[in-house]
Each structure stands twice: as C-alpha cells, then as structure tokens.
N, C-alpha and C positions, 0 to 999 in steps of 0.2 A: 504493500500500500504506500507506505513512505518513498519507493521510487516510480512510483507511479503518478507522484505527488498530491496522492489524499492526505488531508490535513486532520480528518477525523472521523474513526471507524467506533459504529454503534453496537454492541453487542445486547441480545437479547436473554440474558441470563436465566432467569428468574421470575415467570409471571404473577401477580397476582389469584391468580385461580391456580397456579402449581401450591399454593400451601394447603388445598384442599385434597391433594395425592394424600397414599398413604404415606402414616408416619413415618416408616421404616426409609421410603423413598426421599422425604422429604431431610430427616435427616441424615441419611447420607449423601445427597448433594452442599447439606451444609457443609458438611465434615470434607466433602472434596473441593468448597470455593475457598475453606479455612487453608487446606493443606496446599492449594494452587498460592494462594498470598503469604504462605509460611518460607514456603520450598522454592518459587518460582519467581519471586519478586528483584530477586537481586539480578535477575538477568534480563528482565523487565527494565529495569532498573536503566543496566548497560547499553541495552538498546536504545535509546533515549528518549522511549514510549512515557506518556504523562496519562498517570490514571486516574479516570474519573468516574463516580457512582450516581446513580438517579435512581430515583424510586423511596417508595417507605419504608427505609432503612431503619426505622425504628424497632420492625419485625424481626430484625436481625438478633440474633444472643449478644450478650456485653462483648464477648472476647471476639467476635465479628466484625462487631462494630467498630472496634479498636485496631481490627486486623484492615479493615477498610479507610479506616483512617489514615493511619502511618501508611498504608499505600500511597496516599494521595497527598502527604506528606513530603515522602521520601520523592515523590517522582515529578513533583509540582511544580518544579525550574526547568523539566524537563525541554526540550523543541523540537522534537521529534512528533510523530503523531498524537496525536490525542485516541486513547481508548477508551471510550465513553461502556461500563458496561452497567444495563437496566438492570435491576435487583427489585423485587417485590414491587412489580411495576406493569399496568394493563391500561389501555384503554377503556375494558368495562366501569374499572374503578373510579377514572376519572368522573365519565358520566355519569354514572349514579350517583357521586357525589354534588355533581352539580345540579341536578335537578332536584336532588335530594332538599339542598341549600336553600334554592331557589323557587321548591314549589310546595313539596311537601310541607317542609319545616313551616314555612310561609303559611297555610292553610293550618296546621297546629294554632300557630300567631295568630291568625284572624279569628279560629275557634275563642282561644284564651278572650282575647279583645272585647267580642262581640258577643255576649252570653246570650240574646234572642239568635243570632245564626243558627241553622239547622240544616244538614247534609246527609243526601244519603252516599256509597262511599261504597268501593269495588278498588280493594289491592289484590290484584291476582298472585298467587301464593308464593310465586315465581320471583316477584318485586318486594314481596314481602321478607323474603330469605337474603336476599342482596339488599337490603335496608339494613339487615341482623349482621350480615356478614362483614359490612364494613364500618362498620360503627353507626349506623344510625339508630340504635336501640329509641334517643330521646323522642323519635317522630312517632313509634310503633307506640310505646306511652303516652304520647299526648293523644293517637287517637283512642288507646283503650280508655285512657281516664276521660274525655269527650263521650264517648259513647257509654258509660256509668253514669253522667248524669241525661242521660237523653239526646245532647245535642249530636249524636253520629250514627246511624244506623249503617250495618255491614248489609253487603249482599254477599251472594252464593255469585261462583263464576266456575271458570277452570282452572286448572295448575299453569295453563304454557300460553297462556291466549289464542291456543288454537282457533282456526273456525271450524266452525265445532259443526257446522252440518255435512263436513267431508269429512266426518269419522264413523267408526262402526259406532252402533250403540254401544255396545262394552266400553269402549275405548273413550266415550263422553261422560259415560259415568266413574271411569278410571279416574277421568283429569276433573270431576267434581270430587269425588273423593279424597282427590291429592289435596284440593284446592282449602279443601272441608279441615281438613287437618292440620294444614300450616296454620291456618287462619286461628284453630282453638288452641294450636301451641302459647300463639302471642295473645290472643284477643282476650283467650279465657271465657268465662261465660259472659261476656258481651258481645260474641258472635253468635247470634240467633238469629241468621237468614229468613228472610219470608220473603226475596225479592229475588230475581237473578239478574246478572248484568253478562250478556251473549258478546264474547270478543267480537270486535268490531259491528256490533249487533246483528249479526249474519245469524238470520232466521231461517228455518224449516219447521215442516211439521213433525218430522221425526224427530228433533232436536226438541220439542216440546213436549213429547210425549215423553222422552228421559224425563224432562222435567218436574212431569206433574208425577211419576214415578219414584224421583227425588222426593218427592215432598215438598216443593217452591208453589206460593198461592200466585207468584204473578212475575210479569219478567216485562224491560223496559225495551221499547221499540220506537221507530222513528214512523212520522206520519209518510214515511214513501210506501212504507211496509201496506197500506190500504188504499184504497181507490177513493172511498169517501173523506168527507172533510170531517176534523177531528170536534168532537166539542169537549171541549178541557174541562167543562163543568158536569160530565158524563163518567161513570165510573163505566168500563171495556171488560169483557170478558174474550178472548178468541175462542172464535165457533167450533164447535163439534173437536173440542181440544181438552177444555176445564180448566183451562187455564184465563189467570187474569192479567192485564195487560195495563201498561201507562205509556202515552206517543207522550213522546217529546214534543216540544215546538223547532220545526228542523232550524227554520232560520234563525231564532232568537240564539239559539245553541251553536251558529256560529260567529254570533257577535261577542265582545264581550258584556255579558249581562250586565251586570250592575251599573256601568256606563249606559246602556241603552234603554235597560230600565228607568234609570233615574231622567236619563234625557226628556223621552219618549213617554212617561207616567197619564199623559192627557189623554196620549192617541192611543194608551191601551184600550181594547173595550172589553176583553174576557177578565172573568174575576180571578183566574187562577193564568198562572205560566210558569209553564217546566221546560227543565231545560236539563239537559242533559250533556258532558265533555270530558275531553281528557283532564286530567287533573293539573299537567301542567299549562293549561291554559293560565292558572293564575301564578303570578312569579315568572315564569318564563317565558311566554308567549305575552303577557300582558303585564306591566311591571307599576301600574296603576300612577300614573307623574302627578294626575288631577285629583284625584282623592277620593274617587268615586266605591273604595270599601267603604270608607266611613258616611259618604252621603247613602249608599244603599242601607248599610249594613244597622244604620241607627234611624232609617227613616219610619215612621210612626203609621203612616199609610202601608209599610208593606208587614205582610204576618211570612216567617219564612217553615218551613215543614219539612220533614224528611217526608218520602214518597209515601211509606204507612200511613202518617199521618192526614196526609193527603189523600189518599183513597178512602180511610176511615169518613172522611167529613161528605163525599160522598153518598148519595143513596142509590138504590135498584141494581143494577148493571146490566148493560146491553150485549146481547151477543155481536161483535164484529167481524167481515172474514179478512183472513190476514194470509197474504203471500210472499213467499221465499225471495227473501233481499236482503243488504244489511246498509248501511249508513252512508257505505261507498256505492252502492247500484247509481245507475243513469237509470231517467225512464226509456231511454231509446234500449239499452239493455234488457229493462225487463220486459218491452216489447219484442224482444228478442227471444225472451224464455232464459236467458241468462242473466240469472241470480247471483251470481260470485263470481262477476269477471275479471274483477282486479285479480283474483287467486287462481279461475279455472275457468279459463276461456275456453270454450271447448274450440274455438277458432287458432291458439294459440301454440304455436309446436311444444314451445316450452313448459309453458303450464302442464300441457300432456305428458309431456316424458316428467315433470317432476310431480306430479300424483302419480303413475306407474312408480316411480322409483319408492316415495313414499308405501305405498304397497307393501310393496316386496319387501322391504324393508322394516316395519313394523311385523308383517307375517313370519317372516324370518326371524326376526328378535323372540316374539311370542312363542316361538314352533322349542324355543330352546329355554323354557321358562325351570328346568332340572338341572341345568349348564352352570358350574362355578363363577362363572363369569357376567351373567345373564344380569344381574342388577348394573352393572356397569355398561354394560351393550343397552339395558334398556331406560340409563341414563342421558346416553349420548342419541337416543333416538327420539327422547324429550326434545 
C-alpha cells in the first residue's frame, strides 16, 4: 500500500454484532488482537505504519485497552501509512442510535411533558432487542412506565416486519409469537395487545384470519384498503372476517399532524382524526423549529386517545369489505389485482426469483428443524 502511495488503509476488525458470537469465539479473537499488539507491534513499529483505533472501545477488557493505546502511542510520529483498524464498530449501531436519540427518546420527552398525550405504539420485537442491545434500556422504561399509567397502549405485530400476507400461516403466527414474547420480556404486564399493527399495513384475508385466531379484536388499516369513504365517527368491523378495524386518515398521516392540526382546526369538520406513522416521523423527519408539540399537545379543544379508547367511545359497528393492499398500493395497482407491488410484482423478474429463493429457503431451514445447527440457520433466515 505505502508504494502504491495509499496514505490510509481501513481495516474491519471487529463488528459490533460479532460480540453476539459465541463466547468461546469471541474471546479468543480477543486473546489473538491482544497477542497480534503484544508480539507484533515492534515490527509494526519498524515499518513506519501509524496505528489507529475507531469504534466502542470501551467494550474492550482494561488490558486491551491499554494494549491499544500504547499502540497508538508508540506509533503516532509515525509517516508511513496510517492503519486505521474498526474494533466494536457497525453501521447498524450507528443508526439505531440515532434514531434512537432523535425519535424514540424524543417521544418518551413529549410522553413525560405532556400528561393528556395519549398513543397507541407498535415496536416490533426486532427494534425492541436493538434498543436493549445497545444501550437504550432508558427509552424501553419510559414507554413501560407511560403505558402503567395509561398514556401508551402496545399493539401485537410481528418479530421481523415481515409482510406478512407472503407467508404461510404457521410462519405469521411464528413471527407473532416471537413478536409476543420480546415484547412481555421488557413491557411486562403492560403489554396486553387488543390491537394489531400489519408491517407496512399489507393486508389479506388470510393474514386476518391468523389474526382473529390470535386473539386481536381489531387491527389498523389505511382508507385505500376500501372503496367506500370512511366515516371516523363509525366504529368498522371487516366483513365475513370478525375482525375489527380503525382506517387511518391517509392524508392527514402524511403530514405532520400536530402542525396541520393546529393550523387547519376550522376546516376540520369530523369530530374524531386518526392518524397513523412511522415513529420516526417525530424527531427525525420532523424536528418541530415552531412549537407546534406544545401548541397541539396543550390545546384545550383537542381530547387525544389511544385507538381503544377511541373505539370504546364509539357505538354499533358496521360491517365493511376490505381488500388486499397495504399503505404502499397505487390504485392503478390495485386495478391491476396487484396488492404488494413494491414487494411482489408478479411483472417483476426480480421480485420473482426473490420469493422463489425465499421458499426454498425457509423450506429448507424448516425441513432440518432436528439439525445442531438449525437455531442459527433459522436465525439468519429471520
């Protein structure tokens, strides 16, 4: 590299998702990055290589850290290349911390702030574990303790965000059961689902029949999901299903509400509006400059509910019929008859081969469910 005139070569040592190997593996890669900076440094050294460390070095043992130091000690005048090498160091991590920061934490904040707030609230058990795993325990806290006095209600979902009407039925009740269980790890008995929140809301009828199977009295959908126009002040049941149902308001759900709300409060005419997003819309997508949490959030005019509550206030309920789509459908698609085309265009070479692969793939895993190895093949098939 140094006659090739690179000035600085990055190595990938160490990721953070490698400390989730086993122990056995884990430490002895320590024990050979210890024995490489023990044994190896003095010729490091010679060569006129300057060593440098990144990552969460803090994960490292004392005498590590110490051995990673005096590397970069000893070799810091160096002028020769620079060896940059990553040590407990990912991409994933970065991210999750920053939305972590930025949205989660954020929405704890505005719980804390604003004691009339009321949210209903889908961590899929996936995000929930990566919360746990790098330190954000204080956000998993703030929503159990929010949800003990009332203001957070949990839904039911899946483990992976799959879309869940390209799965077998086993395999939707697999990933609500996964989902089911992270969730009473942390939540404890303040996760008691009665709602379900469908990854990217991608509905079938067969995906609702698990449902009502589960046990969920009702699961949220977007008004593309019907032909008819929604009345908010209508409690929904879907037809010849048993299942109950809440449409979002499509468009208000891609503003940011409390801004449009507050703007817009005249030209509302419906008594009720739901609204339905991803979570990082607050904090990260929306970073509020005008002040519009606190002009919503304390406004005397608005009452705010978790969706239970909101049905509860309801009377009758009507049967609706409700067809296969999810929040990403076009209507020229479901003129089409294609329900999940962002995912499974049946026009699409590749979507094809990658459900075919899917398949096989899962059938395979499954077929070897007696195999030593079989939790960890049917980890990486997660």
């Amino acid at each position: 590299a140094s006659k090739a005139g690179v000035k600085y070569v990055t190595v990938f040592a160490f990721s953070t998702e490698n400390w989730l190997r086993d122990k056995k593996e884990v430490s002895y890669l320590m024990d050979l990055f210890s024995w490489v900076l023990e044994n190896e440094i003095a010729e490091i050294h010679k060569e006129n290589i300057k060593m440098r460390y990144i990552g969460d070095l803090s994960r490292l043992s004392p005498k590590l850290q110490k051995l990673v130091a005096s590397a970069e000690k000893k070799t810091g005048k160096n002028t020769g290349v620079t060896l940059v090498s990553a040590v407990s160091y990912g991409g994933r991590k970065e991210i999750v911390d920053a939305v972590a920061r930025e949205s989660y934490q954020k929405i704890v904040s505005l719980l804390a702030t604003y004691p009339n707030l009321r949210l209903t609230l889908n961590i899929s058990g996936s995000l929930l574990e990566l919360l746990a795993r790098y330190g954000h325990q204080s956000i998993i806290k703030g929503f159990k303790s929010h949800a003990e006095r009332g203001a957070v209600e949990f839904l039911g979902s899946a483990m992976y965000h799959p879309i869940l009407p390209l799965l077998s039925d086993g395999e939707i009740m697999r990933q609500i059961r996964l989902h089911d269980e992270i969730s009473r790890k942390y939540f404890g008995e303040t996760y008691k689902p009665r709602g379900f929140f469908l990854p990217e809301m991608a509905y079938n009828q067969k995906t609702a029949a698990v449902l009502v199977s589960a046990g969920f009295e009702w699961v949220i959908l977007d008004e593309i999901h019907v032909a008819e126009k929604i009345n908010f002040g209508k409690k929904y049941n879907i037809a010849g299903v048993g299942l109950g149902t809440v449409f979002r308001d499509s468009f208000l759900s891609r503003t940011f509400p409390p801004e449009f709300i507050v703007e817009n409060m005249e030209k509302i005419k419906t008594e009720y509006v739901v609204t339905c997003h991803d979570g990082e819309l607050y904090g990260h997508w929306h970073r509020d400059d005008w002040g519009y949490y606190k002009k919503a959030f304390t406004d005397n005019r608005i009452k705010m509910l978790t969706v239970s509550e909101y049905r509860a206030e309801l009377s009758g309920g009507e049967d609706i019929a409700v067809h296969d789509a999810s929040w990403e459908s076009k209507p020229e698609e479901l003129a089409e008859n294609t329900a999940f085309g962002l995912w499974n265009d049946p026009r699409n070479k590749i979507h094809n081969m990658l459900e075919t692969f899917k398949r096989k793939i899962l059938t395979l895993v499954e077929s070897h469910q007696s195999s030593p190895g079989y939790e960890t093949a049917r980890h990486y098939a997660d």
